[in-house]
C-alpha positions as CSV (number, residue, x, y, z in Angstrom):
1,X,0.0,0.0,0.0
2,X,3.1,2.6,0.6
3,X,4.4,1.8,-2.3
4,X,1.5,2.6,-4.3
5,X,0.8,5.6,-2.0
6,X,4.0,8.1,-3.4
7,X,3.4,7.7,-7.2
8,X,-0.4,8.6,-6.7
9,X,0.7,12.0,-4.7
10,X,3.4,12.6,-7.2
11,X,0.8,11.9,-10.0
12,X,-1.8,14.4,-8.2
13,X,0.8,16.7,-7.5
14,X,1.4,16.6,-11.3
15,X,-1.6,17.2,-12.4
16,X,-2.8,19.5,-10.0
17,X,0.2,22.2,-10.5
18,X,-0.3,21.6,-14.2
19,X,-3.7,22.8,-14.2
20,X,-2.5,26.0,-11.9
21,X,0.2,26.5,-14.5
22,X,-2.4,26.2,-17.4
23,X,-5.0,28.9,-15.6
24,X,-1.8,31.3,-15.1
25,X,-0.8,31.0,-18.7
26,X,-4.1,31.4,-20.4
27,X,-5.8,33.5,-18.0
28,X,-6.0,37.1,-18.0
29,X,-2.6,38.8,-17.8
30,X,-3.6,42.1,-16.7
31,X,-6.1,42.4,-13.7
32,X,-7.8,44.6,-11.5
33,X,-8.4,47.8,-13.4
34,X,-8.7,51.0,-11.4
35,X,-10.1,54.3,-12.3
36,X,-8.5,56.9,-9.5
37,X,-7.4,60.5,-8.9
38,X,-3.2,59.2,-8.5
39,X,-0.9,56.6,-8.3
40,X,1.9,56.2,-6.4
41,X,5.8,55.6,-7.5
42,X,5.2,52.0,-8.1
43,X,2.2,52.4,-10.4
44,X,-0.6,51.6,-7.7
45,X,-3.9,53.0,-7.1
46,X,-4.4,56.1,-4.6
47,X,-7.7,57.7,-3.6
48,X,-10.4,55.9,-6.3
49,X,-13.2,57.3,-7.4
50,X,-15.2,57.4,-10.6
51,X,-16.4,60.6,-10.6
52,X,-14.2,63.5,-11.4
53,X,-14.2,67.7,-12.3
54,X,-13.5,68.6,-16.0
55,X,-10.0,70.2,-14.5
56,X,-9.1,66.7,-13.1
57,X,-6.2,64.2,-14.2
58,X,-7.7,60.2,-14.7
59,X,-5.3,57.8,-13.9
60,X,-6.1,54.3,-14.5
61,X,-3.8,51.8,-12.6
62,X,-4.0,47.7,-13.5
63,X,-2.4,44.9,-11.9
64,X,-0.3,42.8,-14.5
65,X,1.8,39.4,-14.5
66,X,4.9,40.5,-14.6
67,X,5.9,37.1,-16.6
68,X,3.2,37.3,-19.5
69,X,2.8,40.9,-19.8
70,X,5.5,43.7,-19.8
71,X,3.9,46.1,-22.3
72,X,0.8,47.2,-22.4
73,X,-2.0,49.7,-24.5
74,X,-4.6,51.8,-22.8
75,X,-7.1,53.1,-25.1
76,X,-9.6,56.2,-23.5
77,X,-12.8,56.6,-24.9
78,X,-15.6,59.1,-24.8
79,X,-19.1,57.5,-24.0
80,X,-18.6,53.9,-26.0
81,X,-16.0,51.8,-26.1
82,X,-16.0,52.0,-29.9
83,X,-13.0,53.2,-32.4
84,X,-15.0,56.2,-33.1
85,X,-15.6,57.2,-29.5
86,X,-11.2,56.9,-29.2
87,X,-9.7,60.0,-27.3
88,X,-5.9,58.5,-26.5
89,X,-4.0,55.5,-27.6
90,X,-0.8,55.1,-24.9
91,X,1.3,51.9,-26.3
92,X,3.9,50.7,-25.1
93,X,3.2,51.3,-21.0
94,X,6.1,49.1,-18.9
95,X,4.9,47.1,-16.2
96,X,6.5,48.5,-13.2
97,X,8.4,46.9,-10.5
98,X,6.2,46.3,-8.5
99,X,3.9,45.0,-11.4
100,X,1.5,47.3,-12.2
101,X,0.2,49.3,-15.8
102,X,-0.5,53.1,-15.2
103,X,-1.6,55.5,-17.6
104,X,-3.3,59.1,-16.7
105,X,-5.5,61.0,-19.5
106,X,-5.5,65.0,-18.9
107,X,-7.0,67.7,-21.7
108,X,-5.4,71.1,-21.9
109,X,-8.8,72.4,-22.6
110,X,-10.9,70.3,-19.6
111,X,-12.7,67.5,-19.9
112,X,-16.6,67.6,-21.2
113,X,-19.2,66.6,-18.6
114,X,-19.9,63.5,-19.6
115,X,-19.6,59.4,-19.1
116,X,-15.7,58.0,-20.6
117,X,-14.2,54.8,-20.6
118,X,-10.5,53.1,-20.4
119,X,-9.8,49.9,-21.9
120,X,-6.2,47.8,-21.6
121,X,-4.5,45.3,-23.7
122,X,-1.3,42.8,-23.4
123,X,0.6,44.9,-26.3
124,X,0.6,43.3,-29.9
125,X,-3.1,41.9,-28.6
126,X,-6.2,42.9,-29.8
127,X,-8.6,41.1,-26.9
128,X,-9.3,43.9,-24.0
129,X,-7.9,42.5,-20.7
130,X,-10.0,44.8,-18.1
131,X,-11.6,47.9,-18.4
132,X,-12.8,50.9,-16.5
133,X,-15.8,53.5,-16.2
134,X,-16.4,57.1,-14.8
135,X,-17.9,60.1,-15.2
136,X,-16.9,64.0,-15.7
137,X,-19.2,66.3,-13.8
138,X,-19.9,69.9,-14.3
């Protein structure tokens, strides 16, 4: 019975981290997108919100996997997440060190009151990894 015992752990053990390994691969590589007001040095999220003043800078902060994913593409939209709707295309954003994707979106002019959107992609990939919503008030 012992001897049988260690191959079926090692076979379970196997199979098991396999799986895990399989999930981290073809999962999501960049997670957790956060609409906020800042980030700090390392890329993560300070004070969130989703509602901001037409004189505001957006920053949008996402956790990434530092193996899979060292580039990234936010795209910021105006209402839809359609190509027509497109206000800023950032490629090329390094993961940090401590592993996350932060872009901001400022106008010169202010923003228009109104409802926007922030998509991100694994660079060179066209399916949206995570996205985020908020408004502009007057």
């Amino acid at each position: 019975m012992k001897k049988l015992l260690v191959p079926i752990i090692v076979v379970i053990l196997i199979v098991g981290g396999g799986g895990l390994l399989f999930k981290y691969y073809n999962g999501p590589k960049i997670t957790d997108g956060v609409i906020c007001k800042s980030v700090d040095k390392d890329g993560k999220p300070v004070n969130r919100t989703a509602v901001f003043s037409p004189k505001d800078t957006i920053y949008f902060s996402a956790k990434g996997k530092k193996f899979l994913a060292k580039k990234a593409r936010v795209i910021w939209y105006k209402d839809k997440i359609t190509r027509a709707n497109r206000l800023k295309v950032d490629d090329n954003i390094a993961i940090s060190s401590a592993g996350y994707f932060s872009d901001k979106l400022s106008v010169p002019e202010s923003l228009k009151p109104g409802s926007y959107a922030v998509t991100i992609y694994v660079a060179g990939n066209d399916v949206v990894e995570t996205f985020g919503k908020f408004d502009v008030s007057k």
